[in-house]
N, C-alpha and C positions, 0 to 999 in steps of 0.2 A: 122816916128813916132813910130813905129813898134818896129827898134831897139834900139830906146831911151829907151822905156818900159822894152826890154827884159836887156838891159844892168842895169838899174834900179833895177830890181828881183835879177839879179845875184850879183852885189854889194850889197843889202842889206840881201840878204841870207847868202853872205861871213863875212858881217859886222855881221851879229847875231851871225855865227858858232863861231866866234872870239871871241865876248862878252862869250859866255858860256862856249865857253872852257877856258880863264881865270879864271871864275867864279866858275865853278864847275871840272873843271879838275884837276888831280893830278898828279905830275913828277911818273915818271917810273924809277922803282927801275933797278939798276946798271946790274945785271944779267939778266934781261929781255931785257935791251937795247942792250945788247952783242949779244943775241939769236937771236935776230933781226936783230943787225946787220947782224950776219952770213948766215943768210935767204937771207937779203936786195940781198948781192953782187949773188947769183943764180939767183934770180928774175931779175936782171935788165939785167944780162949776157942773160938769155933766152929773155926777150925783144928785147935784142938789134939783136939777132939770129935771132927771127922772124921777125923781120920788116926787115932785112937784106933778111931774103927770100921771105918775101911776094912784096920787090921790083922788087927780080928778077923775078917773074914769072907775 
């Protein structure tokens, strides 16, 4: 019963963040997306390094 509740919370915490961010959110201008992107690819490379070492040890 436990995890019916907590799956409950979580669906409908995901269904609000959803409703408001079509609601009130705005697209991201074309150069901003860029700079992100080029962040994105370091961030996910350092991810995938760490958990590549925190398996080995």
């Amino acid at each position: 019963m436990t995890l019916l509740i907590i799956l409950f919370c979580v669906f409908s915490a995901v269904a609000l963040m959803v409703t408001l961010g079509q609601r009130f959110g705005k697209p991201m201008a074309v150069d901003q997306q860029q700079k992100y992107a080029k962040i994105l690819w370091v961030v996910v490379f350092i991810a995938i390094i760490a958990a590549i070492i925190r398996q080995m040890l």
